[in-house]
C-alpha positions, 0 to 999 in steps of 0.5 A: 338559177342557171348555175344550179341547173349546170350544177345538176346536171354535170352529177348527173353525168357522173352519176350515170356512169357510176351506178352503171359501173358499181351495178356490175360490181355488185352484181358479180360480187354477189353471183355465188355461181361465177365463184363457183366458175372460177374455182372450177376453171383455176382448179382452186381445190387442187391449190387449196387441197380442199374439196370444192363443196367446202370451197363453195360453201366458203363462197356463199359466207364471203357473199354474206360477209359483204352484206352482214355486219360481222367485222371478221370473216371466220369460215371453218372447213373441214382438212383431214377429218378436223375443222380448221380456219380457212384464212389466217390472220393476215388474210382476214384483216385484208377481208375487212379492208375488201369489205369496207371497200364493197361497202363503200361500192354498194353506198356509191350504187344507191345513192348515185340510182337515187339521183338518176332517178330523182333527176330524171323526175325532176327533168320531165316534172318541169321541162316535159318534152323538151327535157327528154331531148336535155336528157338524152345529150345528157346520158350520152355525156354520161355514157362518154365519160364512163366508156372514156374510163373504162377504156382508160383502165383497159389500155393500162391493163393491156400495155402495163399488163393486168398485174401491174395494174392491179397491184397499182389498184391496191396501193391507191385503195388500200393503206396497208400491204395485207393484200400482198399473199402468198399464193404457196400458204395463202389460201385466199389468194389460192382461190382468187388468183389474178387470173380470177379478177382479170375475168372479173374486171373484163366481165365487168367491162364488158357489161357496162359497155353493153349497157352503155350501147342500149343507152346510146340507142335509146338516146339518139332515138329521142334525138330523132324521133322527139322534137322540140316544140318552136313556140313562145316560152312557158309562163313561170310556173306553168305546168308542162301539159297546160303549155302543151294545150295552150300552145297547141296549133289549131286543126285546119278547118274543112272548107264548106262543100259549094 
């Protein structure tokens, strides 16, 4: 029915730029090297007085936090020659509000790869040719529709400024204040200043972005290069490559020499 036609494919405008989006998220999230970078660069070791090889180590459980199964992040360091906790218990409750929200990013990843790829299959299995022309004005609605958002939350960081908006991004996300630190006691705050995530949230954008213009690139040269064929419509049930033959026009034949 056409309306369940309509209905798949205004998913799959959303879900494009949403695996695109969370891809990058969990990339980043999961990119032991740009924590590594980020302490380096906001002298994480100085806020903390940790040395960085604890920081680091501490980085690589984070990232194994997100994945596993445990509820409460409990990493020891070593301070002054004892192992004491690294987050407090305020700190830790807000990990485990953060895991549950990249919990959620990874689910919203794979489902929304798994209907790219089955609708994508579903186009060319049924409509052949003619649906890569479908498809590419569909990836440009997706693309469009993703850039419109990112471009969104770039004008609120950039006219609200970044601490605003992302002060507005916890109240929306989160139903507690455990994420409101204090980056005098707070180690984890002390790790990841705002500075840290505004350089997320740009690195993020910007690969999207990128990804997003290969996607143009290729679709407007489907548009070119590809075209419909103008023939009589396919039969119920017919298979896009016995159109093809059927409709196929026939070979000019050579006039006999005199």
């Amino acid at each position: 029915m056409a309306w369940v036609s309509r209905l798949a494919a205004a998913l799959f405008i959303v879900a494009l730029p949403v695996f695109l989006v969370t891809t990058n998220v969990r990339f980043l999230a999961g990119e032991v090297r740009f924590y590594e970078r980020g302490f380096r660069v906001h002298d994480a070791d100085v806020a903390t007085g940790l040395p960085l090889a604890e920081l680091d180590r501490a980085a690589r459980e984070i990232i194994d936090y997100f994945e596993n199964d445990a509820e409460v992040l409990r990493i020891v360091v070593e301070e002054n020659g004892e192992e004491v906790a690294l987050f407090n218990q305020r700190e830790t409750e807000h990990m485990r509000d953060v895991k549950g929200l990249m919990r959620a990013v990874f689910r919203a990843n794979e489902a929304s790869l798994a209907y790219v790829i089955a609708y994508v299959g579903g186009v060319f299995l049924w409509a052949g040719q003619g649906g890569l022309r479908r498809l590419s004005w569909l990836c440009l609605g997706g693309v469009a529709a993703g850039v419109a958002v990112v471009a969104l939350v770039g004008l609120a960081a950039l006219f609200g400024g970044f601490e605003s908006t992302w002060d507005r991004f916890h109240e929306v996300v989160f139903t507690n204040d455990f994420w409101q630190l204090n980056p005098a006691t707070d180690r984890l705050i002390q790790m990841f200043p705002e500075a840290f995530w505004a350089e997320a949230t740009f690195i993020v954008g910007a690969l999207t972005l990128g990804e997003a213009l290969a996607i143009v690139i290729a679709a407007v040269a489907c548009l070119v290069f590809v075209r419909e064929r103008e023939d009589e419509p396919e039969a119920p049930g017919e298979p896009p490559a016995v159109r093809a033959e059927r409709v196929r026009p026939p070979r000019r034949q050579r006039q006999a020499s005199p």
